[in-house]
MARMARKOL-817016 format. One record per residue (C-alpha): residue in one letter; x, y, z. Coordinates in steps of 0.2 Angstrom, whole numbers, padded with zeros to 4 digits, always signed. Layout:
BEGIN
aXYZ
...
END
This chain:
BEGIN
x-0159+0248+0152
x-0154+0249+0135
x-0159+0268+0136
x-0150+0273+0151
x-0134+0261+0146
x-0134+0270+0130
x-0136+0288+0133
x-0130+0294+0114
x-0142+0281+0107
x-0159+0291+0101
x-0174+0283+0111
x-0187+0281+0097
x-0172+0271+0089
x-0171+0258+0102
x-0190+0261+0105
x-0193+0255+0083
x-0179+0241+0087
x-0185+0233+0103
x-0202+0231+0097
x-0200+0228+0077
x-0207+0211+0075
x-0190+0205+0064
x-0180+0210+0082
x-0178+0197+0098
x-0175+0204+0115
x-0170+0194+0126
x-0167+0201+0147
x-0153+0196+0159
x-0162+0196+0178
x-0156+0193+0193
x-0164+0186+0207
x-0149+0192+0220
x-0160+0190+0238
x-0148+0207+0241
x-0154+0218+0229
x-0168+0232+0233
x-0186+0227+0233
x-0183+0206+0234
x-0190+0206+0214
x-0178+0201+0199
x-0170+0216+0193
x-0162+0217+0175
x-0144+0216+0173
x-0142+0216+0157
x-0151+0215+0139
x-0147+0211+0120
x-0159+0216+0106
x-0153+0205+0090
x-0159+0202+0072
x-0156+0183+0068
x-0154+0178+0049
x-0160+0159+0051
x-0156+0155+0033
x-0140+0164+0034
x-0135+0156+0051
x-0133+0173+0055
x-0136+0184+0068
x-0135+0204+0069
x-0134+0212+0088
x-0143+0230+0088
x-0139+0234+0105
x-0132+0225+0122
x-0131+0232+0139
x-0125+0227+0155
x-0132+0238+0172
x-0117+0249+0178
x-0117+0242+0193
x-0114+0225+0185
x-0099+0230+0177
x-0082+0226+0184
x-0071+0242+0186
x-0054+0239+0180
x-0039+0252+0187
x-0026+0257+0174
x-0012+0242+0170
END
């Protein structure tokens, strides 16, 4: 998701991120009966670095599927 949400973002990079063991991931699903296939797809995801003693958290990357996102038509 994060990948093909962010295009301009080098894949080894989110690769490193995702599975660096300071980073959380944490997936959206959806369990829509109308989608495809009748398994959960992902929707969305965020990979984040949290700073516990800081009460601090640091967001790497956050991606929502396209077809999630709501189109909005000029004002």
């Amino acid at each position: 998701l994060f990948a093909k949400q962010l295009p301009k973002m080098p894949k080894d990079y989110i690769v490193r991120l995702v599975f660096d063991r300071r980073h959380k991931s944490l997936a959206l699903l959806s369990n829509d009966p109308l989608d495809a296939g009748g398994d959960e797809e992902i929707i969305g995801g965020i990979c984040y670095r949290p700073y516990p003693e800081m009460k601090f958290a640091e967001i790497a990357f956050c991606a929502v599927n396209s077809s999630q996102q709501v189109k909005v038509r000029g004002h």
